[in-house]
C-alpha positions in Angstrom: -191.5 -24.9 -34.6 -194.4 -26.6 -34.5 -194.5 -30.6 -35.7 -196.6 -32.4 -38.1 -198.4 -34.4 -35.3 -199.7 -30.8 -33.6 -200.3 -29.1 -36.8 -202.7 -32.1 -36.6 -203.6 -31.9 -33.0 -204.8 -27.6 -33.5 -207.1 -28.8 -36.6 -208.9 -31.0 -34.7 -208.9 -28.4 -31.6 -210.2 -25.4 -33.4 -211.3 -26.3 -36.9 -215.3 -25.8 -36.0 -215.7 -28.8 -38.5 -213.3 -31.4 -37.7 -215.4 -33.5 -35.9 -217.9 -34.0 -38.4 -215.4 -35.0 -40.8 -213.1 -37.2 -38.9 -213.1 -39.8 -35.7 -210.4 -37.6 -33.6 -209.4 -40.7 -31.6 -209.4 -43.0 -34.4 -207.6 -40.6 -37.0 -204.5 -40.1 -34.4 -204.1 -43.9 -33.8 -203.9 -44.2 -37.5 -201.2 -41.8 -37.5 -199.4 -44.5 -35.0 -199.2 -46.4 -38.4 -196.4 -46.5 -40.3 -197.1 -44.7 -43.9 -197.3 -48.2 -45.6 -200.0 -49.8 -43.2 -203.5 -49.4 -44.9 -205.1 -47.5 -42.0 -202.5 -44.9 -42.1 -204.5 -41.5 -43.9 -203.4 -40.5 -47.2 -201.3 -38.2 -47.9 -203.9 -35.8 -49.5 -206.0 -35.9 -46.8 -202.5 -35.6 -44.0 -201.5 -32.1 -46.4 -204.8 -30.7 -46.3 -205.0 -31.0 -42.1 -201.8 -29.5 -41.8 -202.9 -27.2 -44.0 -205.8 -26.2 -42.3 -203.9 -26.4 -38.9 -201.6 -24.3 -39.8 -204.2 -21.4 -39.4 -204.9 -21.9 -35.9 -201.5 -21.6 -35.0 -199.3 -18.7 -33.5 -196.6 -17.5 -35.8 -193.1 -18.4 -33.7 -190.5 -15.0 -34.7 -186.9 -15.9 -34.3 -184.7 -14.6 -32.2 -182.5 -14.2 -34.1 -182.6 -14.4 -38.7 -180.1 -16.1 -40.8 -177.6 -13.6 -42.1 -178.7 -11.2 -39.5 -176.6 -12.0 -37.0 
């Protein structure tokens, strides 16, 4: 499964726009925030990112489904 933080990490890898729309260095040191510092990104902005990553990654099959085995 693949976490928030590189949901995150394949947006800014292979999103041909991400740079233009956000400081890579500076948006994942604001994510070192905690969620009630100011500098930490909103949520909105966090969903769509993940969202967005999301495409560029490989769908993981299980092994093995629930109630399948």
């Amino acid at each position: 499964m693949l976490t928030f933080i590189g949901r995150v990490e394949s947006f800014f890898a292979f999103h041909p726009h991400a740079h233009r729309l956000f400081h890579q260095s500076t948006f994942m040191t604001n994510l070192c925030y905690p969620p009630t510092h100011p500098n930490f990104p909103s949520p909105g902005v966090l969903h769509a990112i993940c969202a967005v990553g999301s495409q560029y990654t490989a769908i993981i099959s299980q092994t093995e489904r629930p109630g399948k085995g």
